[in-house]
Structures are given as C-alpha cells and as structure tokens.
C-alpha positions as CSV (number, residue, x, y, z in Angstrom):
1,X,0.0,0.0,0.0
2,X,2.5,2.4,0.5
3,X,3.8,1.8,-2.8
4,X,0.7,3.2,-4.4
5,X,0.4,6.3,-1.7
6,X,4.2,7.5,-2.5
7,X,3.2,7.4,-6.1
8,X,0.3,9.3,-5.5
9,X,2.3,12.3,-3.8
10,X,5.4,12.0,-6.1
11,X,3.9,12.0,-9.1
12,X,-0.1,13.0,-8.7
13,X,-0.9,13.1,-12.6
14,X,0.7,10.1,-14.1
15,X,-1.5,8.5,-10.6
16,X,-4.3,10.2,-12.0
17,X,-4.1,8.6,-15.0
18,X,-3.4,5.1,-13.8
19,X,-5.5,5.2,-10.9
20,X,-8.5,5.4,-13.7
21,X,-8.1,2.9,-16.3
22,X,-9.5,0.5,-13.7
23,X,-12.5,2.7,-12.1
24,X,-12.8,3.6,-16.3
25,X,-13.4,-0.1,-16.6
26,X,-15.6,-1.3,-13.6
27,X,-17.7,1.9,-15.0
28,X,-17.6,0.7,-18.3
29,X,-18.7,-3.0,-17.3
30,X,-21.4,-1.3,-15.3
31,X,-22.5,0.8,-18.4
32,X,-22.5,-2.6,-19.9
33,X,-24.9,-4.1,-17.6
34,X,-27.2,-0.9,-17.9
35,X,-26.9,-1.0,-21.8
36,X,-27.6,-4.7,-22.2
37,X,-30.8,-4.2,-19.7
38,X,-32.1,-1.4,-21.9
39,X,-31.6,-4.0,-25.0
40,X,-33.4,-6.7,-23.3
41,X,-36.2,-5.3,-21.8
42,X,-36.7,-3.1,-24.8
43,X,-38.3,-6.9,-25.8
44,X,-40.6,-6.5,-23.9
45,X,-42.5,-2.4,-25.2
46,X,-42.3,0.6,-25.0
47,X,-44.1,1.1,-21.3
48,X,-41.3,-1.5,-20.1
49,X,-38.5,1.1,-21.3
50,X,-40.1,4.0,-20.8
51,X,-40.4,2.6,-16.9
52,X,-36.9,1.3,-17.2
53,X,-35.9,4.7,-18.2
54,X,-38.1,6.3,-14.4
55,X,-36.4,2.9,-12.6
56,X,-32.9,4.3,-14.0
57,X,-32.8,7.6,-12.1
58,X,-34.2,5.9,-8.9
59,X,-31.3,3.4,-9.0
60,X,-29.1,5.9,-9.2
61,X,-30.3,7.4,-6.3
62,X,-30.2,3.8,-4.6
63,X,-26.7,3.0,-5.5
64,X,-25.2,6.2,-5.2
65,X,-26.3,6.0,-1.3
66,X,-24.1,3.2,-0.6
67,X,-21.3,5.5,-2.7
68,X,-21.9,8.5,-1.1
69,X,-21.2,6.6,2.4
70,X,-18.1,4.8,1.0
71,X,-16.9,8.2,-0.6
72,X,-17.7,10.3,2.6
73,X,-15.5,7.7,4.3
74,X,-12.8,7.3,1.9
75,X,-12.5,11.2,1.0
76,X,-11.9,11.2,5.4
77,X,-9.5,8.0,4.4
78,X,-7.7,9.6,2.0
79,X,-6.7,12.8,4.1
80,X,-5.7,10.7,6.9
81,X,-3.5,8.8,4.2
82,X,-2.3,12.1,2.9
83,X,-1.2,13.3,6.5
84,X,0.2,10.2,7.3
85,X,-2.3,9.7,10.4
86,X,-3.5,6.3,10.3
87,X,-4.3,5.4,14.1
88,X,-8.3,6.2,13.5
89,X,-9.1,4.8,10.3
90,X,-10.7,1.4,11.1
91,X,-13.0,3.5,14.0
92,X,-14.3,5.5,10.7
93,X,-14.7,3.0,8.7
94,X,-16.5,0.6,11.4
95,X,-19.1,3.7,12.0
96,X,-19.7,4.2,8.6
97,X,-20.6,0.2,8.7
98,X,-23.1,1.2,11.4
99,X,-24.7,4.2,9.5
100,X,-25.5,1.2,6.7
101,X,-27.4,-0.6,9.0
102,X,-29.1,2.0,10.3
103,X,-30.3,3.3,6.4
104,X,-30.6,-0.1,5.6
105,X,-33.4,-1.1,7.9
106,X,-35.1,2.8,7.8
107,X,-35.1,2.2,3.9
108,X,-37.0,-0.8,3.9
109,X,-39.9,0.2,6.8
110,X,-40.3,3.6,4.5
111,X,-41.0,1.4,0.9
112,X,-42.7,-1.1,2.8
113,X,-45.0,1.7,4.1
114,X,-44.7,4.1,1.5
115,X,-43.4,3.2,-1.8
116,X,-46.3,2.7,-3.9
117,X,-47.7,5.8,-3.2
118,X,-44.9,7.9,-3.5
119,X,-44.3,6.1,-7.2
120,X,-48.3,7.4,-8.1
121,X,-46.9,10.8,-7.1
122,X,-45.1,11.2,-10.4
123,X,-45.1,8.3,-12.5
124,X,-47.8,7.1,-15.3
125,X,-49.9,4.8,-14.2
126,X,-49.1,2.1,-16.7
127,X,-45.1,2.2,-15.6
128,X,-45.9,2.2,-12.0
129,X,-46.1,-1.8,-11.2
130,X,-43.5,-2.3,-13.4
131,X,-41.3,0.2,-11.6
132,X,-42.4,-0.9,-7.7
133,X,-41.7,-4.4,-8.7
134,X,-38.2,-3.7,-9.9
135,X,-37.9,-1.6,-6.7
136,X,-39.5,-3.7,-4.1
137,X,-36.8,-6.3,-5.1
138,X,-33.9,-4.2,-4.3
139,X,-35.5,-3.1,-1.3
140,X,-35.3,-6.5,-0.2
141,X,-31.2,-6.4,-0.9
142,X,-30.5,-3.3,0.5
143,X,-28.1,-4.0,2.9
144,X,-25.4,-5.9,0.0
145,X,-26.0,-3.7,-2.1
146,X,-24.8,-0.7,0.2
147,X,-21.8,-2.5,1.4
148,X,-20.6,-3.6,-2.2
149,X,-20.6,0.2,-3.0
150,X,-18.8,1.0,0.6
151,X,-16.2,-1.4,0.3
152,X,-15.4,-0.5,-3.6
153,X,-14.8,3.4,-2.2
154,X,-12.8,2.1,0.6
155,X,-10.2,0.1,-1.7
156,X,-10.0,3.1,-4.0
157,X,-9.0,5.6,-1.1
158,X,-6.2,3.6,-0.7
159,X,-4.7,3.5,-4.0
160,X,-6.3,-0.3,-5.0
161,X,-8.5,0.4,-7.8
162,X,-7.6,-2.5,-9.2
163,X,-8.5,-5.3,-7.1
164,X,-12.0,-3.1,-6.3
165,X,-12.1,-3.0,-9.8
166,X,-11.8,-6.9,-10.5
167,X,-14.5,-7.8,-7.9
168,X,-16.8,-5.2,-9.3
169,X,-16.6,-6.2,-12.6
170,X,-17.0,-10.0,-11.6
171,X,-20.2,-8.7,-10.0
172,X,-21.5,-6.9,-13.5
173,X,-20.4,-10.0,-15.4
174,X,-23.0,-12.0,-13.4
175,X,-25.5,-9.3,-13.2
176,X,-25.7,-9.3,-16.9
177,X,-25.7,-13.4,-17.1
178,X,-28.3,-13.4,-14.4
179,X,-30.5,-10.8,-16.1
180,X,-31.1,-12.7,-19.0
181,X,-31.4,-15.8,-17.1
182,X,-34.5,-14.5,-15.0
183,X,-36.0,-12.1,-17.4
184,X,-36.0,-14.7,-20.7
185,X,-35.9,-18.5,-19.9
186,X,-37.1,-18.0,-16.8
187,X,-39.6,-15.3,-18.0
188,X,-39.7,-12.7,-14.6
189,X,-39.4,-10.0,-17.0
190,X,-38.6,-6.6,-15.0
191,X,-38.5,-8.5,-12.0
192,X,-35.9,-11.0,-13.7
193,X,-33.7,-7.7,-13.9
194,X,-33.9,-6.7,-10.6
195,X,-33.3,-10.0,-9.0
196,X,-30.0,-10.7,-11.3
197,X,-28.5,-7.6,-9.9
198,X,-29.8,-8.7,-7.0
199,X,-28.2,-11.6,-6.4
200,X,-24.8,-10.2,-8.3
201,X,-24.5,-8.2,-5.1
202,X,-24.6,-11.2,-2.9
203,X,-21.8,-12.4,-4.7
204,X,-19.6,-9.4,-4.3
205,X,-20.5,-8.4,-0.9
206,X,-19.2,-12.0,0.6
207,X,-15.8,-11.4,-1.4
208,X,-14.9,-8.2,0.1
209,X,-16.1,-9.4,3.2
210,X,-13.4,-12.2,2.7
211,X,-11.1,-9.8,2.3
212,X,-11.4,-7.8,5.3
213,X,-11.9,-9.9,8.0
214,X,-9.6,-13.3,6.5
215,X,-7.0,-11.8,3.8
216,X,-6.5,-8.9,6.1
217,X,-3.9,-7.1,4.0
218,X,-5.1,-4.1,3.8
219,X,-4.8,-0.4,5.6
220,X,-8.7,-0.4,5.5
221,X,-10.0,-3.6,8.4
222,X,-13.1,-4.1,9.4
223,X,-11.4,-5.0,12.9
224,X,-14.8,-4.8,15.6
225,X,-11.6,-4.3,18.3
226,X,-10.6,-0.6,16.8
227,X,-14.5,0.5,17.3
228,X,-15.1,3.1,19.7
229,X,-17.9,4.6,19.2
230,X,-17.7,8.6,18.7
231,X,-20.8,10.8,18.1
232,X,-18.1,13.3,16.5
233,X,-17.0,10.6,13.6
234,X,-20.8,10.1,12.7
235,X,-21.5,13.8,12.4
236,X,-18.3,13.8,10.7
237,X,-19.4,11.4,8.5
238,X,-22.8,12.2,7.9
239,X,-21.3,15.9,7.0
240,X,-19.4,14.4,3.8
241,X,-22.0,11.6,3.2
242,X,-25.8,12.8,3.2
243,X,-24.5,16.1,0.5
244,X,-23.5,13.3,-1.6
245,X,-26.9,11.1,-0.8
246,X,-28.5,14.3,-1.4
247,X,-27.1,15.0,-4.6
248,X,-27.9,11.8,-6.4
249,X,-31.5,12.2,-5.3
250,X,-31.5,15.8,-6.8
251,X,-29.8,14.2,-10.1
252,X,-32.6,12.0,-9.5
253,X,-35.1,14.5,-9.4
254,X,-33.8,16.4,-12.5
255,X,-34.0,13.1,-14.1
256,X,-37.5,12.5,-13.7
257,X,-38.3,16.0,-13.9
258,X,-37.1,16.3,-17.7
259,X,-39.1,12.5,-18.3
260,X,-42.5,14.5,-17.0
261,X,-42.3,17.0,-18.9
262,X,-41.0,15.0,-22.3
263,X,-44.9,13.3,-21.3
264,X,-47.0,16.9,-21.3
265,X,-44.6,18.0,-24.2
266,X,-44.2,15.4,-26.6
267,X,-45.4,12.0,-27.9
268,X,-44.4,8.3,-26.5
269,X,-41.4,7.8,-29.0
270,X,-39.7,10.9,-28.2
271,X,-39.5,9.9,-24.4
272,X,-38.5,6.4,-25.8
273,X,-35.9,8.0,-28.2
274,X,-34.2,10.1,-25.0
275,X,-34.4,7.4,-22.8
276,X,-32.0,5.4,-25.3
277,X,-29.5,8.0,-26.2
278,X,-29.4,8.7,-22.3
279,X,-28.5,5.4,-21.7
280,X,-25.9,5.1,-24.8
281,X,-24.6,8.6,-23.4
282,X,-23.8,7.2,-20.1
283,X,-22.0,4.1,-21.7
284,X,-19.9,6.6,-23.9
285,X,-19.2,9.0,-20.8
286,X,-17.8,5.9,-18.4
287,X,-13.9,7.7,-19.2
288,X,-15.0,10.7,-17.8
289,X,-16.3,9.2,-15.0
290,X,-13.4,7.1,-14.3
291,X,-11.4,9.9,-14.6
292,X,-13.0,12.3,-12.0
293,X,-13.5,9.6,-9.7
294,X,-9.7,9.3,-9.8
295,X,-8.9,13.0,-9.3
296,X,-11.2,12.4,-6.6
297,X,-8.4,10.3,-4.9
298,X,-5.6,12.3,-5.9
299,X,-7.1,15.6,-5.1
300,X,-7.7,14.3,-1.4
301,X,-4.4,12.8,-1.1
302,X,-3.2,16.3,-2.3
303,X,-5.4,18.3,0.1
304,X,-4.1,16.4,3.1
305,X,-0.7,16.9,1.9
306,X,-1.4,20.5,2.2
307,X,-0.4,21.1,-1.4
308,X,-3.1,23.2,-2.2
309,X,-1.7,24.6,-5.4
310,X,-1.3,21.0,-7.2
311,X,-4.9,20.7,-6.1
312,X,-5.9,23.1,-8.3
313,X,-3.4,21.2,-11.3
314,X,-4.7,18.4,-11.1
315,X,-8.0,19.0,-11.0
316,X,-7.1,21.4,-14.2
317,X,-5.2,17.9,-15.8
318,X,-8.5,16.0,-15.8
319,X,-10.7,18.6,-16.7
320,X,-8.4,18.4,-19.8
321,X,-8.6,14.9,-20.0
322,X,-11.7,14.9,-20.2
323,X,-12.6,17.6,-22.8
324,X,-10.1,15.3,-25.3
325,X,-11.6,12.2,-24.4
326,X,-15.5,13.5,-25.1
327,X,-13.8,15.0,-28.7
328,X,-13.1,11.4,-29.2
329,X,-17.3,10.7,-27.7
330,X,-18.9,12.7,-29.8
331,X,-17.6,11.5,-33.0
332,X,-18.7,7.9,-32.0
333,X,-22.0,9.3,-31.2
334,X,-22.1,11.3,-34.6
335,X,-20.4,8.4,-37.2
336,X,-21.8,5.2,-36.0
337,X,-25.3,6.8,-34.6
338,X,-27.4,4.6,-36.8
339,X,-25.3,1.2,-36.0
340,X,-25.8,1.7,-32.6
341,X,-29.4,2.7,-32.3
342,X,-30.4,-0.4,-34.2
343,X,-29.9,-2.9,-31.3
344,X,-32.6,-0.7,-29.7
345,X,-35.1,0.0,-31.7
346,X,-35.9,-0.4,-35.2
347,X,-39.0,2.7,-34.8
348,X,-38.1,5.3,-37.4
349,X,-40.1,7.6,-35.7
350,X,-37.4,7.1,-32.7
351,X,-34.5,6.9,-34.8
352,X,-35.3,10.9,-36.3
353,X,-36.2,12.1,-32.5
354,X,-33.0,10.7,-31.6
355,X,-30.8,12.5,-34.4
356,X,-32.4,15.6,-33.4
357,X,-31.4,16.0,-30.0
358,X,-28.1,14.4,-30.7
359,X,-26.1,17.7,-30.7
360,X,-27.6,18.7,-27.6
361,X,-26.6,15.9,-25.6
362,X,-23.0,16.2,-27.7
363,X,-23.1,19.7,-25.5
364,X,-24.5,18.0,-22.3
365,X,-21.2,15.4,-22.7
366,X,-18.7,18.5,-22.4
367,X,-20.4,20.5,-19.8
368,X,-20.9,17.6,-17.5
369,X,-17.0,16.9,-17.5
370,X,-16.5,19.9,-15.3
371,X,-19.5,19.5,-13.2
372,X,-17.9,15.5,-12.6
373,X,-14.8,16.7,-12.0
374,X,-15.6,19.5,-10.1
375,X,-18.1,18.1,-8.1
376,X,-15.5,14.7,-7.2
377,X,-12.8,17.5,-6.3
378,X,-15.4,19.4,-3.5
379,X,-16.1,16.0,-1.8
380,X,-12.2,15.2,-1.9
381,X,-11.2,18.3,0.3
382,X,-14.4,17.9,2.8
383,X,-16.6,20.2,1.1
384,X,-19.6,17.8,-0.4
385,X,-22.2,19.9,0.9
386,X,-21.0,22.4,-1.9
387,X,-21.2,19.4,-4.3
388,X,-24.8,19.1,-3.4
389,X,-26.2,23.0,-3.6
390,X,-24.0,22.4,-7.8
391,X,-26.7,20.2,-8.0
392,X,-29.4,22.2,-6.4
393,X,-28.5,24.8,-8.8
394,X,-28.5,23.0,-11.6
395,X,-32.3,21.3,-10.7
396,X,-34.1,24.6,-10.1
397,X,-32.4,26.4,-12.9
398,X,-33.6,23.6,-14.7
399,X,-37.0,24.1,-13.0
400,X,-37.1,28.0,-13.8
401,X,-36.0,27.3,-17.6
402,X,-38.9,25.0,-18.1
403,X,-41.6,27.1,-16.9
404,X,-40.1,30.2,-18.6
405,X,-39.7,28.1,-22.2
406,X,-42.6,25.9,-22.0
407,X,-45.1,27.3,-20.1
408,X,-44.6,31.1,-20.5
409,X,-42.9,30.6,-24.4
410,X,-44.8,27.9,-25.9
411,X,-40.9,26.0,-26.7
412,X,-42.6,23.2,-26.2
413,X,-40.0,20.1,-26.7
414,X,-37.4,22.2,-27.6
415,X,-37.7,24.2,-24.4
416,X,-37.2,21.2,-21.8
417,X,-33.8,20.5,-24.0
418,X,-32.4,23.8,-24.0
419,X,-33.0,23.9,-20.4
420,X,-31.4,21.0,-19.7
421,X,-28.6,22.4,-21.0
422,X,-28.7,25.9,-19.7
423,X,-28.9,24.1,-16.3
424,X,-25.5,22.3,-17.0
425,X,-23.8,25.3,-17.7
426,X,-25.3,27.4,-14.3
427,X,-24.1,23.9,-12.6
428,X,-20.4,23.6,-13.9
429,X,-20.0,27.6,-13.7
430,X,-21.2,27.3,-10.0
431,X,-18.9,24.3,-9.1
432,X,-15.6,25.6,-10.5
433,X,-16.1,28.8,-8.6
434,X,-16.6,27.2,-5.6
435,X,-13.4,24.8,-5.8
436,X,-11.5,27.8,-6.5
437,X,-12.2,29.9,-3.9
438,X,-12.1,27.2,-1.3
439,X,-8.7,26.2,-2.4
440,X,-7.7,30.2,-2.5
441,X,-8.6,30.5,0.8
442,X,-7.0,27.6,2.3
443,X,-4.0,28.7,0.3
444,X,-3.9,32.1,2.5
445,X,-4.8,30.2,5.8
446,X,-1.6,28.0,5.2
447,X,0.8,30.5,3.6
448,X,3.9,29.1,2.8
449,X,3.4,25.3,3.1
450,X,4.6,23.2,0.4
451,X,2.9,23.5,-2.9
C-alpha cells in the first residue's frame, strides 16, 4: 500500500491517470450491464422502457447512497492517508458500517410503508407496477448492495483500484448473465432484472467481506476491536456523506423532472428516443467518470498533503482529460449513430427524435466533464455539501427554464432541452467557482506550506 500512496504524492498526474483505467473499466462493465438491460427489456415495449428509463434515475439514487457513504468515508481516508495519520481509520470505517445498518433497515420500513404511493406521485400509471416491482426487489437487498458500493470506495481511497475494480466487474459480469437468465428463460421479466442484480451483489459483498476480516492485507480492516464509538466521527461522517446522498436524489429528481415534462410535451417515441441516447450517453461517458473519480483520490491525497496549489493542477489535468476524451465521444456518437441505435429499436419515428437532440446531448457530454470533475474534487477536500447546492442549482435552474420556455414561451419540446442544458452550464460555472475559492482561501490560511 505504501507503494501506491508514495506514487500518488510523487507523481499525482501520471496517478491520475493510472489510478482510472480500472475505475474507467468497472464503469464501463457497469454501463455494460445498464446497456444490455435497456436491450433486453426493450423486448418486452415501449411502457417497459419507458419505466426502465423512471427505474434508471431511482437506481441511481439507490446505488449512489451506498457510494456517497463509502466516498464520505474514503474522502476522510484519504486525508488521513495524505497526513500520514492512520491510528483512527478502522474507527471510521467501522461507523460508517453502522450508519449502513441503520439506512438499511429505515429504507425498507419507508417502501414497505410508502413506496407505492410515492411512485403514483409522479409516474404514469401504466409504468408504475413495473417500476415498484423492480424496486420492491432491491429493497429486499439493500443492505449488499450498500456494502458492495462502501467497500469498492474504501479500496479506491487507498490506491487499489484495481482489485475493487476486478471484484466489481465480476459482479456486473453475473449481473448481466443473471439478467437474461431470470428475465428470458425463466420469463420474470422486470422482476428477472432486478433479482439478477440482486443476487450479483450477494456475490460481491461476501468477497470483500473475505477480504477484510480473512486476507486482512489491507490499511482499510473491518477490525470490531478498533471500534469506539464517537458521536463526532458520525457527524463527521454524515457531513461528507448525506450532500453526496442528497445530490444523487436531486440528479434524480432532474431526471424525472425532464421525463415528466417529455410526457406533457411530446409524444411516447420521443421519451422512448431520449431514454435510449441517455443510456448510450452514459455508456460513452464511463472515461470521464473514471477519470473524475480518480482526481477524486488524488485531489484528497493532495489536500491532506497540504499542497493546495497541485490541487488546483490536477483538478485542471482532468478537466483536460476529459474535454479530449469526449472530442473522441462525440464522433462515435455522430459516425456510428445509426449502427448503434439499431440494437434498440428499429421505430423510425425514434431513430429521427434521436438525431435531433443528438447535438444537444453532444453539448451536455462536455459540460458535464466539469460539473464531474468539479463536483468529485469538493467532496475530496471535505466540502460535499458544496457538491450538493451544484446540483441544487442546476435542478431549479432547470426548473425555472422549463416554466419560462414551456409554459410562458410555448418552446414546447425544444424548451425542456435547451433547459437541460442551460442548467448544465449554471451547474459547472457554480462548481468551479466554488473549488477555486475554497482552495484560495486555504491557500492564504496555510501560507507558505509546500505547494
């Protein structure tokens, strides 16, 4: 382990670069998983992927809970790493295990109780039992999902991205076997999909538990002698971890907010058309991800280094990164459109709507690779919450958009898009600001440490 930390402080953007081929991979194989799902239950008609598309942006929102626990931790992790103060780690990480358990057992009493009519709140009536049954399943597995997602976070804050990397995409391999196990021969249909990734989890969950409490090689142990329980390391926690919770369930929001409207706005295969190229722009966009995840890493190691300067480099670095690697998107999306679309859908009615709104998602790709990397860099130096009002912005400038072009201009269709975007931009602007100043100010608390 120290091998991969002295690497990370000697030479942060070669790091940077290695530390994301795997996270760009396990993403990818993710994608994969998402991308094969849309294929298979596209099968199965349009109110089947038009719900997939509604049970897309509440999985997000489901997964990215575990995450923003395991990154709330591991951003705390990584400082410690960076400051070379490693007595309290397995106490954090042991609480954060707590907090799991906690959120596991209060998420299942609320769906149990709730969920159906919280889903009639804003979904059509024909996508709702596909949606709760796909849900109520996962409900059921809360508690591996959550700690598949914590443990992944806490490998990477170490430097291991490739071992997290290897179990994860194990996990997606079996998801996507499973899948079409339980949704075709076995004909569950959306429930088939929920219970392959499901029991995928399972799987994964028992191997990093095998590696914490047996292999035991690691900085990160889930040793029950190092807990002491510390009201200060939950708030501590709960600081760096609900912003990020919070976030995913704004991202969420927008999400569903942009479906709605598509519905008072626009016919069935223009929902069904973005719903596709969403899910094809997410598969395109896994190197950007991969990529901001890992400045997330290096940024914190950075931060607790106290070299605030290279901070600001490196989060510059991948930002540049990025912008080459979506040139390199876009033209995929823009030569080999019509090759790809036709393993979803064969509607020429879907096919047009798609190449419409293609350049505007083109835009979306480069925006989003500040607001990723941004956004990754705030929760590396302890400052999630910021994160989390990025996000805010970006939902109720999106909000404010949509009235003023649809409701007050008559945009119609057109107006939901260009708001998307305009919320992007508010978003990316907002979070960059916000990094900056942070870091400038930290900068003149510490004047002269290293840089």
């Amino acid at each position: 382990m120290n091998e991969k930390i002295t690497q990370i402080q000697d030479n942060p953007f070669k790091s940077l670069i290695l530390l994301s081929i795997p996270i760009i991979l396990l993403l990818f194989f993710n994608e994969t998983y998402t991308i094969l799902d849309t294929y298979f239950l596209s099968q199965l008609g349009n109110d089947v992927i038009i719900a997939f598309g509604y049970i897309a942006d509440m999985y997000y929102f489901y997964n990215r809970s575990g995450k923003g626990l395991g990154r709330g931790v591991s951003s705390m992790i990584a400082r410690l790493i960076g400051a070379k103060d490693y007595e309290n780690i397995n106490n954090i990480v042991l609480h954060g295990i707590l907090l799991i358990i906690i959120i596991t057992i209060f998420s299942q009493i609320t769906f149990a109780l709730f969920g159906g009519d919280i889903l009639k709140l804003f979904i059509g009536a024909k996508q709702v039992p596909y949606v709760y049954i796909y849900l109520e399943c996962l409900c059921i597995f809360t508690i591996f999902i959550f700690l598949s997602e914590y443990s992944v976070e806490l490998l990477n804050s170490e430097g291991d991205t490739k071992l997290s990397t290897a179990i994860m995409t194990l996990g997606v391999v079996l998801t996507i076997i499973l899948d079409y196990i339980f949704i075709f021969p076995c004909k569950l249909g959306i429930l088939g999909a929920s219970l392959g990734t499901c029991l995928a989890y399972v799987i994964t969950t028992l191997i990093f538990l095998y590696i914490y409490l047996i292999r035991k090689n690691h900085i990160v142990e889930f040793k029950l002698s190092d807990f002491k329980f510390d009201t200060k390391i939950i708030r501590e926690i709960l600081v760096n971890a609900i912003p990020i919770s919070l976030d995913s369930l704004v991202v969420t929001l927008s999400g569903l907010l942009i479906i709605t409207q598509l519905k008072n706005f626009a016919p069935e295969f223009a929902i069904v058309a973005f719903v596709i190229i969403i899910r094809i722009q997410m598969f395109l966009f896994t190197p950007v991800q991969g990529l901001s995840r890992s400045c997330n890493i290096v940024v914190g190691h950075l931060f607790g280094a106290k070299r605030f300067k290279d901070t600001i480099k490196q989060l510059h670095n991948s930002i540049l990164v990025s912008l080459v690697m979506n040139v390199v998107i876009s033209l995929i999306l823009i030569l080999f459109l019509n090759v790809i679309l036709s393993y979803f859908t064969n509607q020429a009615n879907v096919i047009s709507e798609v190449r419409s709104i293609l350049y505007i998602i083109i835009i979306d790709l480069f925006l989003s690779s500040f607001i990723y990397n941004c956004n990754q860099s705030l929760v590396a130096v302890g400052r999630s919450p910021y994160s989390f009002y990025s996000v805010c912005v970006k939902f109720i400038t999106n909000f404010i958009f949509i009235v003023v072009f649809c409701y007050l201009l008559n945009f119609g269709k057109i107006g939901i898009l260009i708001s998307f975007v305009v919320a992007d931009l508010v978003q990316s602007i907002f979070a960059y600001s916000i990094f900056r100043l942070f870091i400038s100010k930290e900068i003149k608390k510490d004047y002269g440490s290293p840089t």
